[in-house]
N, C-alpha and C positions, 0 to 999 in steps of 0.2 A: 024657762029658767026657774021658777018657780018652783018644782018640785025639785030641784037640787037643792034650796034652801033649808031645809030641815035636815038631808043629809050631812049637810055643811055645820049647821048646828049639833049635831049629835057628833061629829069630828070632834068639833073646836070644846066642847063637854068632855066628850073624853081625852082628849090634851089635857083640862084643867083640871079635870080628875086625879088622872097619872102625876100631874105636876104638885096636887098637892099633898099625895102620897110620901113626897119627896123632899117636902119645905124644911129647911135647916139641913138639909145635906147639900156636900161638895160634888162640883159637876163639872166636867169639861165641857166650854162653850165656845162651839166654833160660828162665828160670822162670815157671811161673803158682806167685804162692807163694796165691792163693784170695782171696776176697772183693774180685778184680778187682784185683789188686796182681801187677803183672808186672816183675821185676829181669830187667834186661839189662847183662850184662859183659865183659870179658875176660875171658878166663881159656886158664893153660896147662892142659894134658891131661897128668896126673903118671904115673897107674897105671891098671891093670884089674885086678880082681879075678873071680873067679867071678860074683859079684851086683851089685855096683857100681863106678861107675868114679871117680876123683877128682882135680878138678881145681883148681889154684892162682889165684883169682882176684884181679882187680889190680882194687882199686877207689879213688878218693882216700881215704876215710876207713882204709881199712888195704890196705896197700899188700901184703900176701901174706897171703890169707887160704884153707885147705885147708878145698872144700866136695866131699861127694862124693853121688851121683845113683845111682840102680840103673836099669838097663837095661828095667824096667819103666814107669821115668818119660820113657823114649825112646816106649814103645809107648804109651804113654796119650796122648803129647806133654805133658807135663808141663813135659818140658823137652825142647827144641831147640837142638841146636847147630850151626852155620854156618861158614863161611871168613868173614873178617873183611874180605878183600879183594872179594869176589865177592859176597858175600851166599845162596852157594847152600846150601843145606840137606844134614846129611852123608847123613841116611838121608831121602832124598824116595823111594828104592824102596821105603819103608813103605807109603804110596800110593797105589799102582799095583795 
């Protein structure tokens, strides 16, 4: 197990890399929140953190709400985030 941790780390690095390439733009953000219940929204891209990143979501019923995600739930696909124009996926080099 051990030598996967550094690989693991140079993942979770380049996620907050990419992600903060991206801080103050609009992102589609898809959650599985489980038991087959998937939220889809906008949301700005506020901050990065060491472990999680956190994003300002606009949804009708509250119009600014801060949810934040850890770089984990990138890797699991937890949670996916997109261009809202395009529909393309940030990290589809996850993938590959």
């Amino acid at each position: 197990m051990r030598n996967s941790e550094p690989l693991q780390m140079n993942v979770m690095k380049r996620i907050r890399d990419d992600l903060n390439e991206c801080l103050g733009t609009k992102l589609k953000v898809r959650a599985n929140k489980g038991r087959k219940i998937v939220i889809e929204n906008m949301a700005v891209l506020e901050e990065t953190y060491p472990h999680v990143f956190v994003v300002r979501v606009e949804t009708k019923a509250s119009p600014s709400q801060r949810v934040s995600y850890s770089y984990a739930d990138i890797i699991t696909r937890t949670v996916e985030l997109s261009h809202p124009e395009t529909d393309e996926g940030l990290f589809d080099w996850l993938s590959s």
